[in-house]
C-alpha positions as CSV (number, residue, x, y, z in Angstrom):
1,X,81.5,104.6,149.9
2,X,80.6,102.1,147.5
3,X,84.2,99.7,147.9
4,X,82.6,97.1,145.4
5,X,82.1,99.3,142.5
6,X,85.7,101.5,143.4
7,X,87.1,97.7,143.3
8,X,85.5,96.7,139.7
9,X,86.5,100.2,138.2
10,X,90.6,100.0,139.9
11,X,90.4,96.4,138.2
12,X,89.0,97.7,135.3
13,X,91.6,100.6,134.8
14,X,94.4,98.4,135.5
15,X,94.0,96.6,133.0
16,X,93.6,99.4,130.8
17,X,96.3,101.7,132.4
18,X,99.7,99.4,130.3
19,X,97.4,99.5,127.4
20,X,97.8,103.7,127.2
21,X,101.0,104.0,128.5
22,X,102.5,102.1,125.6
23,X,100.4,103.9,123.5
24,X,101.3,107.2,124.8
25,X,105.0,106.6,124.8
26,X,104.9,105.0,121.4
27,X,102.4,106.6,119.4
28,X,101.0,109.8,120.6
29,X,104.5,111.8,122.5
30,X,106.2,110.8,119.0
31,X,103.1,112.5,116.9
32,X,103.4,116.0,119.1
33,X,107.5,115.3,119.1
34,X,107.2,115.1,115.1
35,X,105.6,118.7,115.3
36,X,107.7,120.1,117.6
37,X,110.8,119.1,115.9
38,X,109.2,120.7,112.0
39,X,109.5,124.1,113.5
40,X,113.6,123.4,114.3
41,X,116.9,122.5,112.5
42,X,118.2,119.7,114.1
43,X,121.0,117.3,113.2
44,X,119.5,115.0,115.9
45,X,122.6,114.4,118.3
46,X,123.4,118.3,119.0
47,X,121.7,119.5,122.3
48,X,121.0,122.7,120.5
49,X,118.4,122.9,118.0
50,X,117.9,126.1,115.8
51,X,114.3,127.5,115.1
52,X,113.3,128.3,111.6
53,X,109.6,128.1,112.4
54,X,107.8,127.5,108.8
55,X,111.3,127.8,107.1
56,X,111.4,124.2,106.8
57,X,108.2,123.9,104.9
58,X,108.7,126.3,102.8
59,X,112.3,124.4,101.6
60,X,109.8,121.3,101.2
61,X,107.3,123.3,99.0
62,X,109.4,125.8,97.0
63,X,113.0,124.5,97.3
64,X,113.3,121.0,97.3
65,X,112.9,119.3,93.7
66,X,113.8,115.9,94.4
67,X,110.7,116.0,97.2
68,X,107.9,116.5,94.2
69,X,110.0,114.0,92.1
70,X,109.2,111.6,95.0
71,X,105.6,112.6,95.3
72,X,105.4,112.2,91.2
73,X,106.8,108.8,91.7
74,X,104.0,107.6,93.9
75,X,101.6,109.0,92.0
76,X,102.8,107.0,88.8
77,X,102.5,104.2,91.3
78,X,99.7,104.7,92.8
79,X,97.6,105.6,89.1
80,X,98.6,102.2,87.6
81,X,97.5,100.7,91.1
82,X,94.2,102.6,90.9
83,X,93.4,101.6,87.3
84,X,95.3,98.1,86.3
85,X,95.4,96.3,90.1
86,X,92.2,97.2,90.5
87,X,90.6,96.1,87.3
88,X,92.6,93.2,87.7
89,X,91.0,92.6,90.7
90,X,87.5,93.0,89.7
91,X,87.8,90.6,87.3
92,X,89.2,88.0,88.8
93,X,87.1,88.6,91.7
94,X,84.2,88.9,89.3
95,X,85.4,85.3,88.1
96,X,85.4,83.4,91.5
97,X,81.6,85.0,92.1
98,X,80.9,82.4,89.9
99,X,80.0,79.0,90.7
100,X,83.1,77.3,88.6
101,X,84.9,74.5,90.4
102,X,87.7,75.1,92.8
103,X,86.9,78.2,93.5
104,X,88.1,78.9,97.1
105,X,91.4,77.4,96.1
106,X,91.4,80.6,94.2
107,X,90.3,82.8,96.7
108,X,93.4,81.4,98.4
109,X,95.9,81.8,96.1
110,X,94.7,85.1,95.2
111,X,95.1,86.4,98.8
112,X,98.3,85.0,99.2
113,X,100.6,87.8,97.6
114,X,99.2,90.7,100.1
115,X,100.1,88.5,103.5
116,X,103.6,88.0,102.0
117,X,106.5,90.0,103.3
118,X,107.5,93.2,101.4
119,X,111.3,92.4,101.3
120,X,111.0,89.2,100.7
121,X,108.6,89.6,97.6
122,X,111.3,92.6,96.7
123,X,114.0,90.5,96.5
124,X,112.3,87.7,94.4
125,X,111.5,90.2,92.0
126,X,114.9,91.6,92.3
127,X,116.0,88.3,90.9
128,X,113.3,88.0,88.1
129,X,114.5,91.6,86.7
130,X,118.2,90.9,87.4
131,X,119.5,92.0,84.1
132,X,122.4,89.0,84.0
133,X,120.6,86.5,85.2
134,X,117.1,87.5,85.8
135,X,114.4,85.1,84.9
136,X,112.2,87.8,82.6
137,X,115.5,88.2,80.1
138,X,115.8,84.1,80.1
139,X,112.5,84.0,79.1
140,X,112.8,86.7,76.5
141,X,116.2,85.1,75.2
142,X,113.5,81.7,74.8
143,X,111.3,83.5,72.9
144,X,113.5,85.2,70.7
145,X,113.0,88.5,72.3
146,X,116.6,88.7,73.8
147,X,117.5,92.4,72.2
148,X,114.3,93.3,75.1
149,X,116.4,92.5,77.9
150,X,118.0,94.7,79.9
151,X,118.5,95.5,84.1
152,X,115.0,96.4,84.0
153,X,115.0,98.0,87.8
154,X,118.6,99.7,86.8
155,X,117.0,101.4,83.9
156,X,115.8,104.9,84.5
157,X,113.2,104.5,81.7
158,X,112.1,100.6,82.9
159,X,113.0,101.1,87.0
160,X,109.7,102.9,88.2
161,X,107.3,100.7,85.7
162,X,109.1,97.7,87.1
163,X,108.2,98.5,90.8
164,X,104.9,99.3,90.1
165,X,104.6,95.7,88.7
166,X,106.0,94.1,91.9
167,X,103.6,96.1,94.0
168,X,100.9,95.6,92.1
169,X,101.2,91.8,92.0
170,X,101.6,92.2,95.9
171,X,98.7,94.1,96.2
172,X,95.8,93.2,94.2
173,X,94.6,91.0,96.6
174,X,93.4,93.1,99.1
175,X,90.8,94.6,96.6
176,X,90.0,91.4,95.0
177,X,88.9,90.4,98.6
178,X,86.6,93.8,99.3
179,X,85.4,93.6,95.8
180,X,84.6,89.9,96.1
181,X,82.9,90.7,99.3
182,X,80.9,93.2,97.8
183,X,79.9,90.9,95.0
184,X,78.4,88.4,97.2
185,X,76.6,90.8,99.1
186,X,74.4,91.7,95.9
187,X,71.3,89.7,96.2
188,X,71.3,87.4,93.4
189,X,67.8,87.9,92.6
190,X,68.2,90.8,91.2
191,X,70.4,89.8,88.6
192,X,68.3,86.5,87.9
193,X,65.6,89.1,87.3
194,X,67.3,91.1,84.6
195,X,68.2,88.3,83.0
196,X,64.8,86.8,82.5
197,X,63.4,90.6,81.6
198,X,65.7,89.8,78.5
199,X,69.5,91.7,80.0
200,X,72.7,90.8,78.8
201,X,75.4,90.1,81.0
202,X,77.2,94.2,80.3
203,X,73.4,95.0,81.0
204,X,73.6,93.7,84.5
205,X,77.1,94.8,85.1
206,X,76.5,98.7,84.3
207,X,72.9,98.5,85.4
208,X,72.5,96.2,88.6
209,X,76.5,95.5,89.6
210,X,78.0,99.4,89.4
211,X,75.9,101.2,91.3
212,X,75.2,98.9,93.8
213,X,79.3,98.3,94.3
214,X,80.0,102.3,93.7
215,X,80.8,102.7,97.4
216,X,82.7,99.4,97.5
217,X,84.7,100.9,94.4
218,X,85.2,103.9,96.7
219,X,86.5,102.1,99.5
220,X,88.9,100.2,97.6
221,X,90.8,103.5,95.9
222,X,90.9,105.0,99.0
223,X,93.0,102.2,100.2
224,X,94.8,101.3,97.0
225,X,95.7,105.1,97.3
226,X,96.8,105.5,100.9
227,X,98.8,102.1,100.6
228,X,100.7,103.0,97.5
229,X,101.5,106.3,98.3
230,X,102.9,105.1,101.5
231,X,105.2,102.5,99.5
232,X,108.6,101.8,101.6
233,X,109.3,98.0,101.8
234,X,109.7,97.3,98.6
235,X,112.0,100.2,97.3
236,X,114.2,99.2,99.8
237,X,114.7,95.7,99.0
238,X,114.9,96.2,95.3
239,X,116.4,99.8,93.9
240,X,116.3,101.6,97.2
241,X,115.4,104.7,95.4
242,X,117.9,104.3,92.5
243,X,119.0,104.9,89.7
244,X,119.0,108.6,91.0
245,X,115.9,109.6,92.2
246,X,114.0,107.6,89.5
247,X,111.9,105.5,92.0
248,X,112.4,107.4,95.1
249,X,109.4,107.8,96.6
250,X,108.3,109.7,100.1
251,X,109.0,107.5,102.7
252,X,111.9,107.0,100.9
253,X,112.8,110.6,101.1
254,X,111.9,111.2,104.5
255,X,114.2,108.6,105.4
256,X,117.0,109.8,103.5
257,X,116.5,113.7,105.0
258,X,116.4,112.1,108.8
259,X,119.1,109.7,108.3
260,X,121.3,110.8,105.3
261,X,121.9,114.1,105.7
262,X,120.8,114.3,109.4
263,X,118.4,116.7,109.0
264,X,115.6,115.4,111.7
265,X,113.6,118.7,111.8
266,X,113.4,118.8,107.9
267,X,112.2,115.1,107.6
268,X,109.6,115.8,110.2
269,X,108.1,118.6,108.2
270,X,108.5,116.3,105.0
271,X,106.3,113.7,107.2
272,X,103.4,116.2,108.1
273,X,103.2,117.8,104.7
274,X,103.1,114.5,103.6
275,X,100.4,113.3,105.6
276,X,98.0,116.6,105.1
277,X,98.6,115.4,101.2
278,X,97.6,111.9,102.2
279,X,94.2,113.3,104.5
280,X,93.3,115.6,101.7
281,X,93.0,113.3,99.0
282,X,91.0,110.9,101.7
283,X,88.7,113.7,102.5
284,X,88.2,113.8,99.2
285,X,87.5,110.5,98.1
286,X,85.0,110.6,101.1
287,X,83.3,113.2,100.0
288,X,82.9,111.8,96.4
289,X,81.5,108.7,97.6
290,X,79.0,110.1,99.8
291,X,77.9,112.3,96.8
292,X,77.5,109.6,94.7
293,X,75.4,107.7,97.5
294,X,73.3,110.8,97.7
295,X,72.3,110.5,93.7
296,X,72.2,106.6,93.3
């Protein structure tokens, strides 16, 4: 027998061996327990679990109302993330491109908001849209805009449109990064081509810059989508859901199923129904981005 190599491979695996056990007992029982538990009511203490099989996907689907007014709240979210965060991004990231002067201070300070903690940033914003003493209504008052205020996350018609800006300051930088990263990637004699052919700047952009950035754009939504849909931290730190189900949101309503009305098997099936939503839309997106890499 071969001792050396039996000795290198034993090392090898031991090291290896904590490594899958953690993720094992961690991640992958919990992802077949989740599945297991769908097909069962469960109040999660009881040693008895009933079986429903599908019955608590079809409550999810047909049944339960305020479970599509969750998934309609993230998609308000996640549209104004996918169309105003992301512009915003691209032009600020379109900006620092440049050669203008202090421009990795910017980079900086535009990256800044994304490695901030969720509740804290929640709960600064909480204050700024505090409706007695929130900064936004002192500022209004200033102006002479003070019949505007109002408890802007209290307001059913203000609440949702309030944490979409919170999460959309949070998150634009993780796009202006990719996008930034994309722009530089461009060769720049391509660009100081068209321009001496004669091309405006919009030339260059919808010519040159679009096509050659489509799969960065693609990247991007993909991620603006699957991080906004998947929205949690700061809900909870600011209207946790409220007023009524105005911004409640899926994570938000899984939560409340498994924990609220102790109802683990139905918050399982809420969470896989939730994530074949989340893979479709990805599987989507992927395939759009390869088609449009096929006719670039």
């Amino acid at each position: 027998m071969n001792w050396p190599r039996i000795k290198d491979l034993f090392t090898t695996y031991l090291f290896v061996i904590p490594a899958v056990v953690l993720f094992s007992v961690f991640s992958l029982i919990p992802f077949f327990k989740v599945f297991q538990l769908s097909v069962f009511e469960w109040d999660g203490i009881s040693p008895h679990m009933h079986f429903v099989g599908l019955g608590n996907f079809a409550t999810a689907i047909f049944h339960d109302t305020s479970w599509w007014i969750s998934m309609r709240n993230a998609g308000v979210i996640t549209l104004l993330a996918l169309t105003l965060q992301n512009f915003l991004a691209l032009v600020l990231a379109m900006i620092v491109d440049r050669e203008i002067e202090g421009k990795n201070f910017y980079r900086v300070v535009f990256y800044l908001p994304p490695v901030l903690s969720g509740i804290v940033v929640g709960l600064v914003w909480n204050w700024i849209f505090d409706g007695s003493h929130g900064l936004l209504n002192y500022a209004l008052s200033g102006m002479g805009l003070g019949h505007w205020a109002r408890a802007w996350l209290a307001d059913p018609k203000t609440a949702l449109y309030g944490i979409a800006v919170i999460h959309m300051w949070k998150g634009f930088g993780w796009g202006f990064v990719i996008l930034l990263a994309g722009l530089q990637a461009i060769p720049r004699e391509l660009n100081e081509a068209a321009r001496v052919d004669g091309a405006g700047e919009w030339t260059i952009f919808s010519k040159i810059t679009v096509p050659l950035m489509l799969p960065v754009f693609f990247l991007v939504s993909i991620l603006t989508i699957l991080g906004t849909m998947q929205i949690f931290d700061i809900i909870v730190s600011t209207t946790n859901g409220g007023p009524g189900y105005h911004t409640e949101v899926p994570i938000t309503r899984i939560l409340a199923a498994m924990v609220g009305s102790s109802r683990f098997g139905y918050a399982c099936s809420l969470g896989i129904l939730f994530g074949l939503i989340l893979l479709a839309v990805s599987m989507v997106q992927m395939r759009l981005s390869k088609w449009s890499s096929r006719y670039n």
